[in-house]
N, C-alpha and C positions, 0 to 999 in steps of 0.2 A: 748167537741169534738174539735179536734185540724183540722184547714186548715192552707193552705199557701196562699198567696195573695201580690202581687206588691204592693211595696212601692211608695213615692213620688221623693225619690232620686237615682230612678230605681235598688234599690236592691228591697229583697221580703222578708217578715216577716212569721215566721209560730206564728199562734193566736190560740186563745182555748178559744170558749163560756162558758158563764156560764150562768147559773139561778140566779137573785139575787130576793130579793123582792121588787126592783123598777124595774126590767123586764132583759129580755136576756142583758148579757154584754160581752165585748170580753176584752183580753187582748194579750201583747206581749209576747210571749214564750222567740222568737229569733228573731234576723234579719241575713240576711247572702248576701251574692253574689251567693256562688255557695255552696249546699247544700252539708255537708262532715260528715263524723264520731263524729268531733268535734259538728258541731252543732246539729246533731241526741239528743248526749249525754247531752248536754244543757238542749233540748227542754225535754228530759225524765225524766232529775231530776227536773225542776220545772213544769212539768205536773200535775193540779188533777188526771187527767185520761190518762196516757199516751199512746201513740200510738207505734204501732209497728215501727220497723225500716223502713220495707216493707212499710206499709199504709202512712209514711211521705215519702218515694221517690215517690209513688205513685201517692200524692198532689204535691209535687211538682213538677212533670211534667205538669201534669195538668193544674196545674196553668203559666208551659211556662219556670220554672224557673234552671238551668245548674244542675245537680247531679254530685257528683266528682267520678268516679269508685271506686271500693272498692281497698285496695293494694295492694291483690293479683294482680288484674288485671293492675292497674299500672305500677308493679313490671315485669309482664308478656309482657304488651308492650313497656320498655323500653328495655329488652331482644330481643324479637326481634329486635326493632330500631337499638340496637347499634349491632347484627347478621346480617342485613344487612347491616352495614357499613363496613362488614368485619371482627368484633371481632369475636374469638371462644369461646364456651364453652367447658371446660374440655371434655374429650369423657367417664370418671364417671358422673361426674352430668346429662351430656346430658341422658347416659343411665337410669340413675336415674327417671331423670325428664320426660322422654317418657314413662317410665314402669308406675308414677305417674297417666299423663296424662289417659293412655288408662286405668287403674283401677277406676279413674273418673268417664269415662264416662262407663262404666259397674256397675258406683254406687257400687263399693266397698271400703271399707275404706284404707287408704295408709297405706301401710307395707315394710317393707325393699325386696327389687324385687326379683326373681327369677334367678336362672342363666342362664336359657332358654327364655330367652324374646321372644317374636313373633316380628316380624318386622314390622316398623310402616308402616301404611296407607303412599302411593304416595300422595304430595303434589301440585297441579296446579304450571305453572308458571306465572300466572297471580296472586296467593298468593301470593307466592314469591316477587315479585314485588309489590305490596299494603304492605308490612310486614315492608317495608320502613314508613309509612306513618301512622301506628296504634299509640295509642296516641299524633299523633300531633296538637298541638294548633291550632283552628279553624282558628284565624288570619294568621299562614303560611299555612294553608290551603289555604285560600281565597287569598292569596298572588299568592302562586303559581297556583290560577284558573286564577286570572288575566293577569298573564304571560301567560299563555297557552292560550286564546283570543287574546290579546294583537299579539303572534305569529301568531292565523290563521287569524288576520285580516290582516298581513302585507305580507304574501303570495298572490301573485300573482294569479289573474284569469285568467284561460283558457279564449280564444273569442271562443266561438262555432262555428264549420263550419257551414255556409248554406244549407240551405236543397236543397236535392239534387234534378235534374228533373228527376230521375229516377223513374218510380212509386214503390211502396214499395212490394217487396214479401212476400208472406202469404203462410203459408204452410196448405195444404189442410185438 
């Protein structure tokens, strides 16, 4: 049985118990920082009893410890990243990539598209704007949280007016 479990040198090791006949013993599969395809592949070829791909991200959360996304999804948010910076995508690929998208999520298999597409779903402008910010590194995350505190502490407070002697009206 394979888990994952924090090291001493704050990485995290994925281990696999075994039965011996001096009693349960554990050993080291892998050690990693941040748990990626590489170390899946690792931990599967020296596994007795390998675990799914699934059930090791699954320990590894668990256990508290970074999962890297898959490349698709990498691949997907640095596309956007750099589409909010203002690059374009081809207006083939893009059509490409939309007709992909929406076949997706109706759980059908990708095929080369149609020449009728339907037109994609409206996207929020609040998307749009976070579209900026999808895979970026935690650390300029927290960089720019700091900055944005940083900002409203250094804004100015209103003084409240005094309350007034008027009594307060209430509507009936």
């Amino acid at each position: 049985m394979a888990y994952v479990t924090a090291n001493r040198r704050g990485g995290f090791e994925v281990r696999e118990s075994v039965a011996t006949s001096n009693g349960p013993r554990s050993r080291t599969l892998a050690t990693f920082r941040q748990l990626d395809d590489e170390v899946i592949a690792r931990v599967l070829e020296r596994a007795r009893k390998p675990p799914s791909a699934a059930e090791l991200r699954a320990a590894a959360l668990r256990a508290g410890a970074p999962v890297a996304a898959p490349p698709v999804d990498r691949a997907a948010a640095e596309t956007l990243r750099r589409m909010a910076a203002g690059e374009r995508v081809d207006p083939m690929l893009r059509r490409l990539l939309l007709d992909a998208l929406r076949r997706q999520e109706r759980g059908e298999r990708f095929e080369v598209p149609d020449a009728g597409s339907a037109p994609a779903p409206e996207v929020s402008d609040a998307a749009r704007e976070a579209s900026e910010w999808i895979g970026v590194e935690p650390e300029r995350r927290g960089e720019a949280l700091r900055e944005l505190l940083d900002l409203t502490d250094a804004l100015p407070l209103r003084p409240r007016e005094p309350a007034s002697d008027f009594p307060r009206l209430r509507s009936a």
